[in-house]
C-alpha positions as a Markdown table, in Angstrom:
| # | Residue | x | y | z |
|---|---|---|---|---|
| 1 | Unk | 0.0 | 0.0 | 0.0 |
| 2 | Unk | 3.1 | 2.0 | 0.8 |
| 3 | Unk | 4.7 | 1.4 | -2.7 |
| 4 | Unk | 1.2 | 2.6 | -4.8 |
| 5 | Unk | 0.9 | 5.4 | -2.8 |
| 6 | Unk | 4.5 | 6.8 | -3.2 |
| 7 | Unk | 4.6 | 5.6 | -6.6 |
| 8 | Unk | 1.7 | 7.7 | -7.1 |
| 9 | Unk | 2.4 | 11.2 | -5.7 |
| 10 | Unk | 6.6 | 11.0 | -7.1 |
| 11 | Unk | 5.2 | 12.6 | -10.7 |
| 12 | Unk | 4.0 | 15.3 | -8.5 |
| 13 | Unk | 7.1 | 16.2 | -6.8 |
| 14 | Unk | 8.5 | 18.6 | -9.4 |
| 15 | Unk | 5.4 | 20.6 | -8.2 |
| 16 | Unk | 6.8 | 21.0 | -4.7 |
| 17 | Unk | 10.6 | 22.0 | -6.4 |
| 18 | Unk | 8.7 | 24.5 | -8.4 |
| 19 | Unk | 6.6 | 26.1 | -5.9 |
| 20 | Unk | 9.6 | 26.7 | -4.0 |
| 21 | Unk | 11.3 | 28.9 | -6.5 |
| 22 | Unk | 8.1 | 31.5 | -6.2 |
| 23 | Unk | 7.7 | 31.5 | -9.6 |
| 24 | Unk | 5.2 | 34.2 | -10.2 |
| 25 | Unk | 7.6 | 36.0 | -7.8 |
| 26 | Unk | 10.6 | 35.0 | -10.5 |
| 27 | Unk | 8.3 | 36.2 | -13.5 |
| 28 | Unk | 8.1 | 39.6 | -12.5 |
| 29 | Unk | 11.7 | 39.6 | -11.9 |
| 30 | Unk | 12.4 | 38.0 | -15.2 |
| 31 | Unk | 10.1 | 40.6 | -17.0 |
| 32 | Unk | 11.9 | 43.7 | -15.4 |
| 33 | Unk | 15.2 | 41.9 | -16.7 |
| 34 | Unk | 14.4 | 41.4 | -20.1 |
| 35 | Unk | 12.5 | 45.1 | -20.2 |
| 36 | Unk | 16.2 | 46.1 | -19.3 |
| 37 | Unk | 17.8 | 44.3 | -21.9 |
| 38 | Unk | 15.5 | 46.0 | -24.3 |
| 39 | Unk | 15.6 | 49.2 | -23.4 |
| 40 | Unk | 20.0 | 49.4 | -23.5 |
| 41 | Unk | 20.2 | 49.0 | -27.6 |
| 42 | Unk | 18.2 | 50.8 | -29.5 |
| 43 | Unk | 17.7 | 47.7 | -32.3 |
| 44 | Unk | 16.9 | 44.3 | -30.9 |
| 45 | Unk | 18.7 | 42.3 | -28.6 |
| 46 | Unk | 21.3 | 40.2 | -29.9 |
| 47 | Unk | 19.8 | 36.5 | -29.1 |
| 48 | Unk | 22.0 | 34.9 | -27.4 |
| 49 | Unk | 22.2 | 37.7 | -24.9 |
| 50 | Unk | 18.1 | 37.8 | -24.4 |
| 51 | Unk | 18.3 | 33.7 | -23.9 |
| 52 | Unk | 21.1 | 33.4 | -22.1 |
| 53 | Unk | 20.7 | 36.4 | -19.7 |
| 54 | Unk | 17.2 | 35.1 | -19.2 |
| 55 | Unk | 18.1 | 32.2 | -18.1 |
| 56 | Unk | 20.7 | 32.5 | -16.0 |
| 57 | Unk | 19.3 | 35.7 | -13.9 |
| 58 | Unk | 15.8 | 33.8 | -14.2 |
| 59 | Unk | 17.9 | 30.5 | -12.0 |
| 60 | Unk | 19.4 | 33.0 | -9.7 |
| 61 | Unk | 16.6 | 34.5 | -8.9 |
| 62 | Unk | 14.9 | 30.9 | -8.1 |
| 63 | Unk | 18.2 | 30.3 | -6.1 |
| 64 | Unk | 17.2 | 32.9 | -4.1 |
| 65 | Unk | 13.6 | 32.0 | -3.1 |
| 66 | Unk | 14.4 | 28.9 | -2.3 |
| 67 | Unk | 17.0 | 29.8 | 0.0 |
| 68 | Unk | 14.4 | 32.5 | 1.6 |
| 69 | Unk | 11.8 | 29.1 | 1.8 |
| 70 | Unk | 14.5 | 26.9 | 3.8 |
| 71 | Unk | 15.3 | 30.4 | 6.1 |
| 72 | Unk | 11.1 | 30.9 | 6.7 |
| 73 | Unk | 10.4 | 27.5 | 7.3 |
| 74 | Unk | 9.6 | 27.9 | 10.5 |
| 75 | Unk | 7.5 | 31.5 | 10.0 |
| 76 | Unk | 5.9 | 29.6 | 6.8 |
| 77 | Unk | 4.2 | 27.1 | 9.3 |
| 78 | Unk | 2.8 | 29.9 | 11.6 |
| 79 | Unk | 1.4 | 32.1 | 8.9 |
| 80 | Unk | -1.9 | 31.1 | 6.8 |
| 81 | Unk | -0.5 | 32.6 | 3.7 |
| 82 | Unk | 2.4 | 30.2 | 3.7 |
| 83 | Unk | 1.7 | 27.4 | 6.0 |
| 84 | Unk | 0.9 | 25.3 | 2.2 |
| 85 | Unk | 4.4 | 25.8 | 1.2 |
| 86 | Unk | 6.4 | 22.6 | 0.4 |
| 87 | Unk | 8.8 | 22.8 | 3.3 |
| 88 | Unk | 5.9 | 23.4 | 6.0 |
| 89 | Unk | 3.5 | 20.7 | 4.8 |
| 90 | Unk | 6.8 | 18.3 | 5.2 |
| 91 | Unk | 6.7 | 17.3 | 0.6 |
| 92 | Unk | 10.3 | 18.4 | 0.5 |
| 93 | Unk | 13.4 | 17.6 | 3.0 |
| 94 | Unk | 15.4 | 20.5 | 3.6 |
| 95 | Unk | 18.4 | 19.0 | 2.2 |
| 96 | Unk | 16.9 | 18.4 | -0.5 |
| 97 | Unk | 16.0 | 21.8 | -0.7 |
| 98 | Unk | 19.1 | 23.4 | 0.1 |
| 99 | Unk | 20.9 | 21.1 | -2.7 |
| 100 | Unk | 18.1 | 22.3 | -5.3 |
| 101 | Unk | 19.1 | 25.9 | -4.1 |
| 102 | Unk | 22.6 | 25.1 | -5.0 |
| 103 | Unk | 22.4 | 23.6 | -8.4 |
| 104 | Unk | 20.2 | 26.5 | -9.1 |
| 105 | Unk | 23.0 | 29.2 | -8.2 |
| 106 | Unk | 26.0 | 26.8 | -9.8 |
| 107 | Unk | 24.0 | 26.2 | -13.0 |
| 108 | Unk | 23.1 | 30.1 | -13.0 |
| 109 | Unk | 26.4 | 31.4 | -12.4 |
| 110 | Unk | 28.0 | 29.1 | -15.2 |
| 111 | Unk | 25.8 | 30.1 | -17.4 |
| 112 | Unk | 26.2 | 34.3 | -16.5 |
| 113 | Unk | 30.1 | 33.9 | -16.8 |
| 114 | Unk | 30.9 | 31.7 | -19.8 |
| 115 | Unk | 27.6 | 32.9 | -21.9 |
| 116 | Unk | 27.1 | 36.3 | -21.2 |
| 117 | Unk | 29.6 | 38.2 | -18.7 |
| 118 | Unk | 31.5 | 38.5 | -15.9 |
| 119 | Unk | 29.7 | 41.6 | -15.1 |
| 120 | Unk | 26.1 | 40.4 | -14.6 |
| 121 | Unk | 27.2 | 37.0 | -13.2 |
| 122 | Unk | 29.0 | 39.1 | -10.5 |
| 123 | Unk | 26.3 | 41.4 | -9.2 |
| 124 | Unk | 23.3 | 38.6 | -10.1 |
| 125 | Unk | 25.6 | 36.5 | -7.0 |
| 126 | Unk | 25.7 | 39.8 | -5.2 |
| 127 | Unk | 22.0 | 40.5 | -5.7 |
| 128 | Unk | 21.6 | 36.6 | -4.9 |
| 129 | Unk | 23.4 | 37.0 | -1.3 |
| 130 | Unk | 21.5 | 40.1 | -0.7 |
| 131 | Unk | 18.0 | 38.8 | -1.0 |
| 132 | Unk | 18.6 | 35.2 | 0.1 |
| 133 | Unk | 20.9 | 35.7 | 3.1 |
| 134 | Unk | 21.1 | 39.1 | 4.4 |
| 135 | Unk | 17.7 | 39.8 | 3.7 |
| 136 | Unk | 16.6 | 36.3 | 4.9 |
| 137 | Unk | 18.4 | 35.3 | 7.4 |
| 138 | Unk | 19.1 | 39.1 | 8.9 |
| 139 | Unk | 17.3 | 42.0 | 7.9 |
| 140 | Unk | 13.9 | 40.9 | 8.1 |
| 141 | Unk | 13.9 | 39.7 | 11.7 |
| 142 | Unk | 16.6 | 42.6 | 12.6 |
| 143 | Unk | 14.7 | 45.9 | 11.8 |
| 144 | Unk | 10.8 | 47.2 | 10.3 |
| 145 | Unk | 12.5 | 49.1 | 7.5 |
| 146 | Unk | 13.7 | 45.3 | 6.6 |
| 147 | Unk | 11.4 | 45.9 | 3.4 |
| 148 | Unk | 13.3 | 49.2 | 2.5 |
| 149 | Unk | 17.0 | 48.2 | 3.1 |
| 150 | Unk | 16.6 | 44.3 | 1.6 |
| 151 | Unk | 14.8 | 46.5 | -1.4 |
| 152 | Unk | 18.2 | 46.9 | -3.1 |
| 153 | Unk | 18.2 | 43.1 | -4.2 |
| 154 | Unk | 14.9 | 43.3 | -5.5 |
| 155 | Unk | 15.3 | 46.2 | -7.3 |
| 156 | Unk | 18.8 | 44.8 | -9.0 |
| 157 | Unk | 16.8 | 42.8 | -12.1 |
| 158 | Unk | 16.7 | 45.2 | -15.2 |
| 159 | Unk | 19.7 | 46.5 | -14.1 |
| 160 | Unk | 21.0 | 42.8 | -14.6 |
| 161 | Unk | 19.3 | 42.7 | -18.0 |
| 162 | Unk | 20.8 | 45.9 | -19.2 |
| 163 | Unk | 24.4 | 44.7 | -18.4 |
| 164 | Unk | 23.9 | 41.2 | -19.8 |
| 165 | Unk | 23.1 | 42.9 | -23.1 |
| 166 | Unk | 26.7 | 46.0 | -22.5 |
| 167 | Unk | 28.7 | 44.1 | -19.9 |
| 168 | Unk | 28.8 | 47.7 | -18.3 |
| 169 | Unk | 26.7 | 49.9 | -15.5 |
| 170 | Unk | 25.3 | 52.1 | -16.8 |
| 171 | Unk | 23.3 | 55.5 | -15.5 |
| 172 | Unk | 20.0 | 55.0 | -17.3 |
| 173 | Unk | 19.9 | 51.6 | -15.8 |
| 174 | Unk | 20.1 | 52.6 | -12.3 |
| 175 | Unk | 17.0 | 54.8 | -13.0 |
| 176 | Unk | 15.2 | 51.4 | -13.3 |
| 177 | Unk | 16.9 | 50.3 | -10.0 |
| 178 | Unk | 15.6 | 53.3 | -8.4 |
| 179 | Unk | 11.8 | 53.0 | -9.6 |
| 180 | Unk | 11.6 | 49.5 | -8.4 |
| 181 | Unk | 13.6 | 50.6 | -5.0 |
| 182 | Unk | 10.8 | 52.9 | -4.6 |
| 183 | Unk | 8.1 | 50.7 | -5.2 |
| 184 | Unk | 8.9 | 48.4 | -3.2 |
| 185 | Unk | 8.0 | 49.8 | 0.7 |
| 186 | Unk | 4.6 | 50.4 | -0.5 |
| 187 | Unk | 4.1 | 47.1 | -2.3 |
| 188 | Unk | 4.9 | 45.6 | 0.5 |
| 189 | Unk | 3.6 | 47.3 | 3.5 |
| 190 | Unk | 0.0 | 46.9 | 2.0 |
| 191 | Unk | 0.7 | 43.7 | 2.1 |
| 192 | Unk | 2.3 | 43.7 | 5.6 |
| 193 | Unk | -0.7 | 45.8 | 7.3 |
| 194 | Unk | -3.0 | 43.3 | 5.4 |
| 195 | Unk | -1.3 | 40.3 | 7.3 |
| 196 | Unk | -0.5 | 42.0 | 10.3 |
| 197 | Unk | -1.3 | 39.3 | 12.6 |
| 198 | Unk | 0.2 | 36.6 | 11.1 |
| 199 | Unk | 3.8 | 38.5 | 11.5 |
| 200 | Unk | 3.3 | 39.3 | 15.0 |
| 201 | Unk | 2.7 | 36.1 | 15.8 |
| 202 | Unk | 5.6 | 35.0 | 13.9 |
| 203 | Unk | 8.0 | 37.1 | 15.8 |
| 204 | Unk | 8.6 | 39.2 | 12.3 |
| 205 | Unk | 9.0 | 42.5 | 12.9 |
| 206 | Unk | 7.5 | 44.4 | 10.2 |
| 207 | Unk | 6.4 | 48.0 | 10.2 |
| 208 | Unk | 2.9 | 47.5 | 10.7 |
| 209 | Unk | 3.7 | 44.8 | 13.7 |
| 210 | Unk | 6.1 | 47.4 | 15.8 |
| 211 | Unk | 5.0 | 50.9 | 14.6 |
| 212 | Unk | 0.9 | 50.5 | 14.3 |
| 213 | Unk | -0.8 | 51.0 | 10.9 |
| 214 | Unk | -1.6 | 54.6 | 11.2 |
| 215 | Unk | 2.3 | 54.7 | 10.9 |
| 216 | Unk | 2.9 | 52.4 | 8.1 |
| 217 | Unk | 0.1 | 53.6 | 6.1 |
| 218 | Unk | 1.7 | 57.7 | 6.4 |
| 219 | Unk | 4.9 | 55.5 | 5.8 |
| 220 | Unk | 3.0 | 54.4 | 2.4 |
| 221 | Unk | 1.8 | 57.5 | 1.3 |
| 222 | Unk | 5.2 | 58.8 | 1.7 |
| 223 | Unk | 6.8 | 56.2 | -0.5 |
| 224 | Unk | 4.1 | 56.4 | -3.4 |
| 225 | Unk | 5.0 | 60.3 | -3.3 |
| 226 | Unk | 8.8 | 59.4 | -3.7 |
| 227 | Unk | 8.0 | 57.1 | -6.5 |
| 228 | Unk | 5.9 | 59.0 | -8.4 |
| 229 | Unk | 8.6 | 61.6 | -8.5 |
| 230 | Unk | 11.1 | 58.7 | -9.1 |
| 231 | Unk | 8.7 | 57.2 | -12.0 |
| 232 | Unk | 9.5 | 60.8 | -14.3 |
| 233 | Unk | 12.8 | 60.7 | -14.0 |
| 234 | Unk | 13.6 | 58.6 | -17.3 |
| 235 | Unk | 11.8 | 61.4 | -18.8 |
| 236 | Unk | 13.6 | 64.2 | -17.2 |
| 237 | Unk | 16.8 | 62.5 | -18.4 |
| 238 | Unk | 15.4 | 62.3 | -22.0 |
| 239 | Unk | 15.3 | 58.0 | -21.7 |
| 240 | Unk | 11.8 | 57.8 | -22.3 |
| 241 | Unk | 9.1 | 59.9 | -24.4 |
| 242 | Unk | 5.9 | 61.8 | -23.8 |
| 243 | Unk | 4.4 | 58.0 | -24.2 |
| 244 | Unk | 6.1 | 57.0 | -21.4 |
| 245 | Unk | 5.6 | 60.2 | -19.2 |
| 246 | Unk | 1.8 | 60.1 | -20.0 |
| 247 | Unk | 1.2 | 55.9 | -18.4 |
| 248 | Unk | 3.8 | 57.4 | -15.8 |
| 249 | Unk | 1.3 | 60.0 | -14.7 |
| 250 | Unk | -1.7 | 58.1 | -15.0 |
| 251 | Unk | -0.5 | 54.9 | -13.2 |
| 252 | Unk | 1.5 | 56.6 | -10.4 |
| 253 | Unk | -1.6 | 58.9 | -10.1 |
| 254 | Unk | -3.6 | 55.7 | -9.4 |
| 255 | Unk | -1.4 | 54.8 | -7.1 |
| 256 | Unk | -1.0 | 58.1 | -4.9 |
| 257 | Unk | -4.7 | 57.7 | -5.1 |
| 258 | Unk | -5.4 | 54.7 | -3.4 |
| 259 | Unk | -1.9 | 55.8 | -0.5 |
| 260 | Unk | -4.1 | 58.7 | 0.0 |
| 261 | Unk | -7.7 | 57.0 | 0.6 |
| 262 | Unk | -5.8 | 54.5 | 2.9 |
| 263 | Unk | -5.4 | 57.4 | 5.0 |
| 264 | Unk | -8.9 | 57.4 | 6.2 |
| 265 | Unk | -9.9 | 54.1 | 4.8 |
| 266 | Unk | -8.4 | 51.2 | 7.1 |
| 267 | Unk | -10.5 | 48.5 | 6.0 |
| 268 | Unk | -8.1 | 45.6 | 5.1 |
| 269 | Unk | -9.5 | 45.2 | 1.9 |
| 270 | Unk | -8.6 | 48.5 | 0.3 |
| 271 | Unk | -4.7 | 47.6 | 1.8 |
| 272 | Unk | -5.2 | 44.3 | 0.1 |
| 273 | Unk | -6.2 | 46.5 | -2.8 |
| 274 | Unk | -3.5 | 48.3 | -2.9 |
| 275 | Unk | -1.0 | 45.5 | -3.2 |
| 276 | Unk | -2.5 | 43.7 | -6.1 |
| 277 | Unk | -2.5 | 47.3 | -7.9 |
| 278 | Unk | 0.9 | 47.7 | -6.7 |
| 279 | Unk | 1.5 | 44.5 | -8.7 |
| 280 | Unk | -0.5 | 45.9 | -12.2 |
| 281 | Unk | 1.3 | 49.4 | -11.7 |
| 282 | Unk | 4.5 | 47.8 | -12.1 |
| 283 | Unk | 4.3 | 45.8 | -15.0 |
| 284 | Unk | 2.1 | 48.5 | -16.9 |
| 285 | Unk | 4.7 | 51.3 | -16.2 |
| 286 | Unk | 8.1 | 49.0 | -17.8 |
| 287 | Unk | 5.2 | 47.8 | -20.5 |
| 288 | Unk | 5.5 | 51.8 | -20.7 |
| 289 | Unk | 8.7 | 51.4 | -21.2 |
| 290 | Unk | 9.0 | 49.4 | -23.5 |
| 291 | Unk | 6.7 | 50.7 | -25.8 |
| 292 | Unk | 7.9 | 53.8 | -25.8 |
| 293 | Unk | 11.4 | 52.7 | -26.6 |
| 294 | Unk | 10.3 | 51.2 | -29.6 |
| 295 | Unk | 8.1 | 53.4 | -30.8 |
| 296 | Unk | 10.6 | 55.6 | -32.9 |
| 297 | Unk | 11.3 | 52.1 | -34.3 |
| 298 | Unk | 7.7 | 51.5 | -35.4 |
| 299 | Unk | 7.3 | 54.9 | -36.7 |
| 300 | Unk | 10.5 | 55.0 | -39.1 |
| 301 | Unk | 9.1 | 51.0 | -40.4 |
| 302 | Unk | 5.9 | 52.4 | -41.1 |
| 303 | Unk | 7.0 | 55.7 | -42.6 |
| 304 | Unk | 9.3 | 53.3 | -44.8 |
| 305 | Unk | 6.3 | 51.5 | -45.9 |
């Protein structure tokens, strides 16, 4: 009985391994990477650089949650959220974790350094570490601006891209660091005053857990101010068009909007809210981007025609 029961659920197990890389986490990473790639040639992006650079920050950043599921194992189980999660429910060994965690990095890094360059391999290990052990293991225990110091890692994807594609740092990418370093408190402390409960008893020590809500949620509208500044700057530095500048305004507008009627709405729901827009907001403002980038392109084709 043993033996048809194990024999049944071991297809199933690559379910578990994939739900620990967070991979609607990784997507959203991936997509900010390859918007960067884009957006640092003014053509299209040599191929091997788009596959390869995909790839390998696409692993590292699965390397990462991993590591961030075998840190929170123990919070996972406490919290409803994450109590579902491979490691809690007891599908995956943590050894067998941690080894997953460490192919992912190995087979990432190989492919960063001897496909695309030394460059993007060495800050993709460095944005690696910062997310999935100082973040991890320190920061988010240590301090409630855990969110805005561990933001740095998160915000390091389409500055990845951008160097996998010129093997050098460049100013315009750091613009993208900055709009995601921005975005990030808010994103998150909607989240955080959302789930409240959960960290506090988990012993996490986020913003909403040690300061109060009223705090976090002036804390919020704060940040959203900061990045809707933050969101015009490739338009002040003449990297994007009025295209660009015009879903800038409209989508950080949104934004501000909703900080503002958290203010005097503190229903949960509207926080909730918040954080799925957060989400939308963005993946529409790089879609911006984008399509502003290649606009000229479209333009000259059709003028041609």
């Amino acid at each position: 009985m043993k033996e048809s029961v194990l024999i049944t659920e071991r297809p199933f197990v690559w379910r578990d391994y994939l739900g620990l890389c967070k991979p609607k986490i990784v997507a959203l990473i991936v997509f900010t990477a390859v918007v960067g790639m884009f957006l640092a040639v003014p053509g299209m992006v040599p191929l091997d650089a788009l596959i390869f650079g995909t790839l390998g920050i696409g692993l590292a950043a699965a390397s990462a949650a991993v590591i961030n599921h075998v840190v929170d194992q123990r919070v996972d189980a406490i919290m409803l959220r994450t109590k579902q999660r491979p490691l809690p429910k007891g599908n995956l060994s943590m050894e067998s974790a941690v080894i997953f965690a460490m192919a992912l990095c190995a087979i990432s890094m190989a492919i960063l350094v001897f496909l695309v360059n030394t460059l993007t391999a060495v800050l993709t290990l460095a944005s690696l570490i910062g997310y999935g052990f100082i973040y991890s293991m320190y920061l988010k225990r240590a301090t409630p601006q855990n969110i805005v110091i561990g933001g740095a890692s998160g915000a390091a994807p389409p500055v990845l891209g951008w160097t996998a594609v010129t093997g050098t740092l460049e100013p315009n990418s750091l613009l993208l660091f900055l709009i995601i370093f921005a975005w990030t408190p808010p994103h998150f402390w909607a989240l955080a005053i959302y789930r409240c409960e959960e960290y506090a008893r988990a012993g996490i020590p986020m913003l909403p857990v040690t300061h109060g809500h009223e705090f976090t949620r002036l804390h919020i509208l704060f940040y959203t101010v900061v990045l809707f500044l933050v969101s015009l700057l490739p338009f002040v530095f003449y990297m994007s068009g009025v295209m660009y500048l015009f879903g800038a305004i409209i989508l950080s507008g949104i934004f501000l909007y909703l900080a503002i009627r958290m203010q005097f709405d503190h229903g949960n729901r509207l926080a909730m809210k918040t954080f799925s827009y957060s989400i939308v907001y963005l993946m529409a403002l790089f879609g911006f981007l984008l399509a502003d980038h290649y606009l000229p392109v479209v333009l000259r084709l059709y003028d041609g025609l």
